[in-house]
N, C-alpha and C positions, 0 to 999 in steps of 0.2 A: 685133590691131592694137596697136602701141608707143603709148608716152606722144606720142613724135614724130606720130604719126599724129591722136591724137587733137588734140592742136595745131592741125593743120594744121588738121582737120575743125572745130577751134572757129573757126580765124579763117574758114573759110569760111562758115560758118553764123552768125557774127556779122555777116557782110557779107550775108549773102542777109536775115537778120530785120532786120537795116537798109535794106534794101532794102523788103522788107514792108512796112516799116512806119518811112514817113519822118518825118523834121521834126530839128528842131534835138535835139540831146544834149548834158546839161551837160559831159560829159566826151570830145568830140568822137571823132576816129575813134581814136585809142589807146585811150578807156574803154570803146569801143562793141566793138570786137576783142577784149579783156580780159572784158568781158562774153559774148561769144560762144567763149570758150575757157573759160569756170566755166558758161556754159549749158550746152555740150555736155557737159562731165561732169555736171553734175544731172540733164540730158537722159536721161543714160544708165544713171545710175543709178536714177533712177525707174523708167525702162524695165526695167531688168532684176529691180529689188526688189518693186516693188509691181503691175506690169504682168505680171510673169512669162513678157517677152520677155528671151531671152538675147541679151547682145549678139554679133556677131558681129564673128569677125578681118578677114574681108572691108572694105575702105576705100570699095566701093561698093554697102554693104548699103543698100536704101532705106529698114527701117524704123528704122534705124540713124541717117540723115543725118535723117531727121524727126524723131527725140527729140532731137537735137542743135541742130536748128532750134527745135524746139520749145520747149526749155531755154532756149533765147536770147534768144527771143520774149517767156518770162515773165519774166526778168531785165531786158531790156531795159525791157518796160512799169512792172516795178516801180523800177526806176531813175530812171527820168520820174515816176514819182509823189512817190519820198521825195526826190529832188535836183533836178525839173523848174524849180521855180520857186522856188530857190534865188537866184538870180544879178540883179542888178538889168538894169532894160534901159531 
């Protein structure tokens, strides 16, 4: 899979761990896509360095699209923690 690909599969999986996992984001849906395109490559590289899953070129590997999720996931919740309550309201 190209960089192109991965792209795509970050802002998808940045929209589905948004979806997971609702509520407000200090840096609305540009931080939250941004965030699920750097999940999916951490995703993937965990996966493949310390998991000793290879990833595959395939665009509709499943355990591919869940490290990517999964990336996003911890991004996302670590982001809500160091910038959540940042913002006055």
């Amino acid at each position: 899979m190209s960089i192109i690909g991965w792209i795509i599969l970050g802002l998808l999986a940045g929209a589905i761990a948004k979806i997971l996992l609702p509520g407000r984001d200090p840096g609305g849906l540009i931080g939250t896509t941004l965030i699920g395109v750097a999940g999916a490559f951490i995703g993937g590289w965990i996966s493949a360095r310390f998991l000793d899953r290879s990833i595959s070129n395939e665009f509709y590997d499943g355990p591919t699209w869940a490290a990517a999720i999964g990336g996003s996931l911890v991004l996302l919740i670590a982001y809500r923690l160091l910038f959540g309550h940042s913002r006055l309201r």
